[in-house]
Biopython code that builds the backbone (N, CA, C, O; Angstrom):
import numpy as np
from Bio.PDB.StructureBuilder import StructureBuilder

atoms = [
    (1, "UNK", "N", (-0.985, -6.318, -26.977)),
    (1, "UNK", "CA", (-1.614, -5.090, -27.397)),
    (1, "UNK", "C", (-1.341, -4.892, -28.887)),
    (1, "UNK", "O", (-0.359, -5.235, -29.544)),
    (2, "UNK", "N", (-2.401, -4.283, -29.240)),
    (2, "UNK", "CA", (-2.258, -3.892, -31.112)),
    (2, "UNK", "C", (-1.476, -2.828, -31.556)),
    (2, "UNK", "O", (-1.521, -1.665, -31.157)),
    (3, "UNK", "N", (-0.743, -3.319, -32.426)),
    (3, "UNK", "CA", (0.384, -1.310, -33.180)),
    (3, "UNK", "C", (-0.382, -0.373, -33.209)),
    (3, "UNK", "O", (0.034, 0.744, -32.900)),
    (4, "UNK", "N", (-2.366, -0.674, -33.780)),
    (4, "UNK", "CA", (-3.197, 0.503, -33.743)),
    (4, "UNK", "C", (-3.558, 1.009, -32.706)),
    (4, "UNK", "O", (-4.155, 2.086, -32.695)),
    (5, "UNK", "N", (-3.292, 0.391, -31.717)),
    (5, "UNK", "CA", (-4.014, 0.834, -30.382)),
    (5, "UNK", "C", (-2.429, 1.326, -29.791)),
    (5, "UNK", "O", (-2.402, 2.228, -28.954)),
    (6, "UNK", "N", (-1.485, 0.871, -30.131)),
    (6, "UNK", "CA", (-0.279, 1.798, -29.364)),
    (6, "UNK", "C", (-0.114, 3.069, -30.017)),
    (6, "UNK", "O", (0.282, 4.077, -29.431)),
    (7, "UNK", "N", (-0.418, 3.014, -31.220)),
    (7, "UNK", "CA", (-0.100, 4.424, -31.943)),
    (7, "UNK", "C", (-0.805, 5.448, -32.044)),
    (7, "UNK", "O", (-0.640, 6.426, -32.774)),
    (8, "UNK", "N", (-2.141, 5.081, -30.806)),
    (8, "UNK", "CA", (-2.923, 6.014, -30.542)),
    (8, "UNK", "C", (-2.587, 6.966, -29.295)),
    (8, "UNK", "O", (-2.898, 8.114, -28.979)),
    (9, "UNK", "N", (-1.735, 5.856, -28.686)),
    (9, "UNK", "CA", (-1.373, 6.472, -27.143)),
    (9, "UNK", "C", (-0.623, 7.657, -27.712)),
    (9, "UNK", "O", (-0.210, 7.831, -28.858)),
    (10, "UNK", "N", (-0.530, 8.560, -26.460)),
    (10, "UNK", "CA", (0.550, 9.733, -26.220)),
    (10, "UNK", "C", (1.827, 9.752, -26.588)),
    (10, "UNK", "O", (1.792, 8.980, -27.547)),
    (11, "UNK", "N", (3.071, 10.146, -26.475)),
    (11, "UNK", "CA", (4.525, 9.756, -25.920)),
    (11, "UNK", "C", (4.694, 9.392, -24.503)),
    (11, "UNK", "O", (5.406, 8.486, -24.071)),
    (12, "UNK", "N", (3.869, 10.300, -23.750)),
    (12, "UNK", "CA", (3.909, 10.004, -22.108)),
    (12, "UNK", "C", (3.250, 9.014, -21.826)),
    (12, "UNK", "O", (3.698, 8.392, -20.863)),
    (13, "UNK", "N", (2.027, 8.465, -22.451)),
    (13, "UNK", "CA", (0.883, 7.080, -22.323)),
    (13, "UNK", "C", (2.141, 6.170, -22.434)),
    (13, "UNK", "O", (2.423, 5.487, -21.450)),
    (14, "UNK", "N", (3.025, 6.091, -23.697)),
    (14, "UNK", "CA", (3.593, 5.330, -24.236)),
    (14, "UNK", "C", (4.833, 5.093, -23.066)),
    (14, "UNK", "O", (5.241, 4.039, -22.577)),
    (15, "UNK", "N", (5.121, 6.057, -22.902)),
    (15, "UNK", "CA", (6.533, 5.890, -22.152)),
    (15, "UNK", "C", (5.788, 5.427, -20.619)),
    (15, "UNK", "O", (6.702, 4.911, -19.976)),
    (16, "UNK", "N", (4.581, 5.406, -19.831)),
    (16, "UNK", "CA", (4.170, 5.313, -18.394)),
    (16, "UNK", "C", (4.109, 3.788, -19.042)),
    (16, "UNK", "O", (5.021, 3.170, -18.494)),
    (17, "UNK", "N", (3.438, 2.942, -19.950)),
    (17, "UNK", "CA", (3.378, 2.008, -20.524)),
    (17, "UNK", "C", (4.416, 0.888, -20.580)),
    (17, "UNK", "O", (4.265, -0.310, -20.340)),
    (18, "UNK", "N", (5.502, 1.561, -20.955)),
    (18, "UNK", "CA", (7.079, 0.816, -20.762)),
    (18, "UNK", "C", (7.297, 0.539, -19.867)),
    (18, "UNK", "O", (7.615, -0.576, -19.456)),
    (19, "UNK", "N", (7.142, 1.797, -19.165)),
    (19, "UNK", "CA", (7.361, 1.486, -17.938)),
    (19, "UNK", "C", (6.729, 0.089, -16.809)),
    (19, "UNK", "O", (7.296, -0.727, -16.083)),
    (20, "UNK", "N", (5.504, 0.335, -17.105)),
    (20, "UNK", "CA", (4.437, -0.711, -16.376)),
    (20, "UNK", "C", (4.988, -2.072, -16.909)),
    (20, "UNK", "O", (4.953, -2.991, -16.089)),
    (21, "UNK", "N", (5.669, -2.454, -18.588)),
    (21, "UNK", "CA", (5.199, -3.543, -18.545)),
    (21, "UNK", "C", (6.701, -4.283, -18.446)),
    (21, "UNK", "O", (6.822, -5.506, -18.379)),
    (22, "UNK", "N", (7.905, -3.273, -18.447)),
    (22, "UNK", "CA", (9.193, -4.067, -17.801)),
    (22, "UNK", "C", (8.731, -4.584, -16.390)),
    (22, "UNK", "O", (8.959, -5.734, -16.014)),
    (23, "UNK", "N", (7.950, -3.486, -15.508)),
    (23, "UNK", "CA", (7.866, -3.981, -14.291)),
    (23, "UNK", "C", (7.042, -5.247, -13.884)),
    (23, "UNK", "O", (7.012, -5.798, -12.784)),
    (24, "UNK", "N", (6.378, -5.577, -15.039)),
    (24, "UNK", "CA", (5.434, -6.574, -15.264)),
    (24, "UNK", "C", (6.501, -7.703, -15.562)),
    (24, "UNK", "O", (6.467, -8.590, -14.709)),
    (25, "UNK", "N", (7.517, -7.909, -16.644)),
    (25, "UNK", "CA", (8.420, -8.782, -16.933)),
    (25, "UNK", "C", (9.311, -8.829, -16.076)),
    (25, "UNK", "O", (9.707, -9.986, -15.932)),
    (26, "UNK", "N", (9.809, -8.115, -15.443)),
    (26, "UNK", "CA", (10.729, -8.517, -14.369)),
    (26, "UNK", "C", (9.829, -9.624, -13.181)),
    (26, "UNK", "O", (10.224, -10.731, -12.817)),
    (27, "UNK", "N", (8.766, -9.047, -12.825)),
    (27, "UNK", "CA", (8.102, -9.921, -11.993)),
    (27, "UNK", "C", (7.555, -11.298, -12.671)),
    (27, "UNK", "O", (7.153, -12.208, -11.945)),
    (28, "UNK", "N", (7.554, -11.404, -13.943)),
    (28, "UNK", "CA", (7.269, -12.703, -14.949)),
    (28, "UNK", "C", (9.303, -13.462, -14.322)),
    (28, "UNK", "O", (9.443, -14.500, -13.676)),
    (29, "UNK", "N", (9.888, -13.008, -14.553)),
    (29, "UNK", "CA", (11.292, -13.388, -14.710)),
    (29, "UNK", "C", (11.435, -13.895, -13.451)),
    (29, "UNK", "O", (12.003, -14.970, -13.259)),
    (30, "UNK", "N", (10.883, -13.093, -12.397)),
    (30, "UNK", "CA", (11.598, -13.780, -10.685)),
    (30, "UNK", "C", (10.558, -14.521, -10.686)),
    (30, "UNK", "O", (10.668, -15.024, -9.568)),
    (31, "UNK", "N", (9.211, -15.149, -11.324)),
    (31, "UNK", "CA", (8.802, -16.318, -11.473)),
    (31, "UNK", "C", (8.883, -17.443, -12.258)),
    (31, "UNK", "O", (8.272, -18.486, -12.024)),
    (32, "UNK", "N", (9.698, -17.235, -13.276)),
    (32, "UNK", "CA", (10.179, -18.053, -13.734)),
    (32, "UNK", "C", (11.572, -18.890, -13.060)),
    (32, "UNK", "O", (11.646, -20.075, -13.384)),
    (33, "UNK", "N", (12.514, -18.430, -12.281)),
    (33, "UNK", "CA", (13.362, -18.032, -11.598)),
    (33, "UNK", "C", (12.746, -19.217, -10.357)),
    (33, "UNK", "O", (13.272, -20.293, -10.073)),
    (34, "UNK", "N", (12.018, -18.872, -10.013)),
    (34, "UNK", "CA", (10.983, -19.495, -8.866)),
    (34, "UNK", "C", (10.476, -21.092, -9.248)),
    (34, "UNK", "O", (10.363, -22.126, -8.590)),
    (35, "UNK", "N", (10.250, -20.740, -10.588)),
    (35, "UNK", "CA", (9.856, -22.057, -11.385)),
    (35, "UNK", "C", (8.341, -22.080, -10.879)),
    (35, "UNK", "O", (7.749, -23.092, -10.503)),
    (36, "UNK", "N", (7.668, -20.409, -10.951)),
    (36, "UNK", "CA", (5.864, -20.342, -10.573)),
    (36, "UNK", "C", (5.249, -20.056, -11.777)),
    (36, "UNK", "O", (4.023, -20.130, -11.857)),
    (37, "UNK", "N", (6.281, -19.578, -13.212)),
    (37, "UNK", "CA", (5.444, -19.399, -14.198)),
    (37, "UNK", "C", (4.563, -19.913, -14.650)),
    (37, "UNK", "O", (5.119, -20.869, -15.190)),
    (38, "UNK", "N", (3.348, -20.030, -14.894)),
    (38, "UNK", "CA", (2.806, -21.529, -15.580)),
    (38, "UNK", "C", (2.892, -20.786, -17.256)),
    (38, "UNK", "O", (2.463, -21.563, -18.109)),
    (39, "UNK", "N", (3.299, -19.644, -17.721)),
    (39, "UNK", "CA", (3.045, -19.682, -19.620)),
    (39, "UNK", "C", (4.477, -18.772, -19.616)),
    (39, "UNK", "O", (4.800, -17.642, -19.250)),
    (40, "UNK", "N", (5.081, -19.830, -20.183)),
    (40, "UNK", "CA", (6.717, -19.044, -20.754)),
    (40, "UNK", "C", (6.694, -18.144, -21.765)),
    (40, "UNK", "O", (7.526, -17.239, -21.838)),
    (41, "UNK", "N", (5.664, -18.330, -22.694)),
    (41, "UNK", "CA", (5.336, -17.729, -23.343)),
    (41, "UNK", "C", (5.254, -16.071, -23.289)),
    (41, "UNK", "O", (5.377, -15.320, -24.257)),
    (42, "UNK", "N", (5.016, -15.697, -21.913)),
    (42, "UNK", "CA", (4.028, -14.256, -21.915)),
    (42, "UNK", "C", (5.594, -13.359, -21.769)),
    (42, "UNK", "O", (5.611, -12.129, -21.789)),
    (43, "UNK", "N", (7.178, -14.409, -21.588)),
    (43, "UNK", "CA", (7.789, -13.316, -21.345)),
    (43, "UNK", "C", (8.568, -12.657, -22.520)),
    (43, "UNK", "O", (9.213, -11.608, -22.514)),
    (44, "UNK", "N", (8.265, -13.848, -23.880)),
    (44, "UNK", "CA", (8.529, -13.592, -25.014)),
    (44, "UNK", "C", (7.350, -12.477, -25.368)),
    (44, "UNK", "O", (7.946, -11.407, -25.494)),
    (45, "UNK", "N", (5.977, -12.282, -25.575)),
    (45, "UNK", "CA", (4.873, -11.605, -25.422)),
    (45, "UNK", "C", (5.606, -9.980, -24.950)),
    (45, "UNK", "O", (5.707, -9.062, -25.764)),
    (46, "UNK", "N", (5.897, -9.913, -24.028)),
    (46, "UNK", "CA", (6.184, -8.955, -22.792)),
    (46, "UNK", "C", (7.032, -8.006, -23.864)),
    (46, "UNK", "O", (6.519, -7.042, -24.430)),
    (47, "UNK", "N", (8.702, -8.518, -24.093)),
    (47, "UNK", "CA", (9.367, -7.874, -24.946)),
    (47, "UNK", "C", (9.693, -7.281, -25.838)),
    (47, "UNK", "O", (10.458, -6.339, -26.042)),
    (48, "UNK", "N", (8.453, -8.472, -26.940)),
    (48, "UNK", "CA", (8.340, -7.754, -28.228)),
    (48, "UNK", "C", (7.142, -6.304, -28.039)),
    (48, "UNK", "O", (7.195, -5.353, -28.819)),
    (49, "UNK", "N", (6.172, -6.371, -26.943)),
    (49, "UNK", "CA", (5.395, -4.916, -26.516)),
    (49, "UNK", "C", (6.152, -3.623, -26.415)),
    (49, "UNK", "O", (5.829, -2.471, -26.702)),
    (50, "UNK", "N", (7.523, -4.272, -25.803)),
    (50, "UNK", "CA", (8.454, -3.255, -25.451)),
    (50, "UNK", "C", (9.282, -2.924, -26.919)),
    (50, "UNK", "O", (9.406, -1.824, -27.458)),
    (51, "UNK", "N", (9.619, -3.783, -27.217)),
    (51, "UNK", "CA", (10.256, -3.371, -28.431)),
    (51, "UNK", "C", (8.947, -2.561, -29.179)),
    (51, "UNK", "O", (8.938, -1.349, -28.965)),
    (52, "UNK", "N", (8.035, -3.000, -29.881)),
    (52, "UNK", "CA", (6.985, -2.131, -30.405)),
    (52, "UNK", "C", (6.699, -0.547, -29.655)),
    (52, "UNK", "O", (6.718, 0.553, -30.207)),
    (53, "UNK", "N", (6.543, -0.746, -28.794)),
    (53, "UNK", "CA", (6.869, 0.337, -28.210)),
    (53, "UNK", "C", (7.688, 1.665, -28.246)),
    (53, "UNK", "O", (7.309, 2.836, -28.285)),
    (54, "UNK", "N", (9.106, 1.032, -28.217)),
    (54, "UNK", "CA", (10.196, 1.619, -28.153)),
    (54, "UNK", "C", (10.324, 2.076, -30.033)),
    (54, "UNK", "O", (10.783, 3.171, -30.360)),
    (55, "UNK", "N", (10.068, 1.530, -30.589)),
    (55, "UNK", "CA", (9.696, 1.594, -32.235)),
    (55, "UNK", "C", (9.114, 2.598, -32.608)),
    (55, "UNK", "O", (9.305, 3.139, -33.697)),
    (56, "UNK", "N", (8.005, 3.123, -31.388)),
    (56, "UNK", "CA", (7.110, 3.648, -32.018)),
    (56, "UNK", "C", (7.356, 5.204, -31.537)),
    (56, "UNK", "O", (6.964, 6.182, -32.173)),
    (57, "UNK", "N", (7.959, 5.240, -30.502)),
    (57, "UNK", "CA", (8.283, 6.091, -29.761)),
    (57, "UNK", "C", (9.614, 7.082, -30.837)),
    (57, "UNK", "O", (9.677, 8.216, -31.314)),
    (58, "UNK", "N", (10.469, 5.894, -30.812)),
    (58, "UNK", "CA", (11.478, 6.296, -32.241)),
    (58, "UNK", "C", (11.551, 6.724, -33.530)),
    (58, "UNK", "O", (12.435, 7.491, -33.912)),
    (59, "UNK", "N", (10.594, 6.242, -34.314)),
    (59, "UNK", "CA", (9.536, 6.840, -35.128)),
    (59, "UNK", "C", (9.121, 8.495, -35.256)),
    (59, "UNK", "O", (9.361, 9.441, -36.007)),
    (60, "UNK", "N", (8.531, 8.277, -34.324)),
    (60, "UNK", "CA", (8.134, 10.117, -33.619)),
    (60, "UNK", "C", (9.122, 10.813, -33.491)),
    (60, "UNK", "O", (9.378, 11.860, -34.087)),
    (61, "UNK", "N", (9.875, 10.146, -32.524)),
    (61, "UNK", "CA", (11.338, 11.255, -32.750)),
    (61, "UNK", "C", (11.850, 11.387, -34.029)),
    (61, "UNK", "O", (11.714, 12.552, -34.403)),
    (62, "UNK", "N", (12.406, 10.651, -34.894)),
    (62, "UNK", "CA", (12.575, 10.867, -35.867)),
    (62, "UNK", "C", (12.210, 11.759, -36.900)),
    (62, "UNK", "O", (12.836, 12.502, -37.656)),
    (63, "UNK", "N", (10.889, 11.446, -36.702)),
    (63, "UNK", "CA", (9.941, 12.360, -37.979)),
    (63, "UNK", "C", (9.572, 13.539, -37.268)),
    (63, "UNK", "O", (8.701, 14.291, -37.705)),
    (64, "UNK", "N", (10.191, 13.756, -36.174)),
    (64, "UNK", "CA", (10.125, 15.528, -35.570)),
    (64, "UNK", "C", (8.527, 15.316, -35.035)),
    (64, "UNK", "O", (8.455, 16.251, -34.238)),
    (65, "UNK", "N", (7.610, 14.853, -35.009)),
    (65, "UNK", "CA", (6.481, 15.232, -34.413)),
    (65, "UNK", "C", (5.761, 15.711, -35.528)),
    (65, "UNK", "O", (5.293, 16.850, -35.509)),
    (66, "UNK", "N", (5.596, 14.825, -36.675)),
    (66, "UNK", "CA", (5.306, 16.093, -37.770)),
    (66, "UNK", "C", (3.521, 15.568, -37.966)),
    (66, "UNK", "O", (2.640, 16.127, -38.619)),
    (67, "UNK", "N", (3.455, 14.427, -37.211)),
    (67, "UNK", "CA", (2.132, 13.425, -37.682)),
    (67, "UNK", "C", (1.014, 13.744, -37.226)),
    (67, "UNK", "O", (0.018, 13.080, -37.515)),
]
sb = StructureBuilder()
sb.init_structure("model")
sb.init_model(0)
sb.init_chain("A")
sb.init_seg("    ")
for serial, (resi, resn, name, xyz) in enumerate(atoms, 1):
    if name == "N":
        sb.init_residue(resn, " ", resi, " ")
    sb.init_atom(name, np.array(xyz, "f"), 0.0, 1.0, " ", f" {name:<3s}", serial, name[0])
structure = sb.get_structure()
């Protein structure tokens, strides 16, 4: 997903979002685990969403909501 298109979401979009896509990487992880992944790739993908995420979310707090 794009920084412009996350920084459009809500705080609550953002935070239901996190939510969805740990639950998405955990289920990447017990397939890897499994040895069913076929792209290792997506769980590096997965994290840095979350980190961006979590960035952006922090951001906002920071700057009080002023934007």
């Amino acid at each position: 997903m794009d920084i412009k298109e996350l920084r459009k979401l809500s705080d609550a979009e953002l935070k239901t979002k996190i939510r969805e896509t740990k639950e998405e990487l955990f289920t990447k992880r017990m397939q890897q685990a499994n040895g069913t992944l076929e792209k290792p790739t997506e769980l590096r993908t997965l994290r840095k969403n979350v980190a961006k995420m979590k960035t952006i979310l922090k951001e906002r707090e920071l700057d009080g909501g002023n934007k």
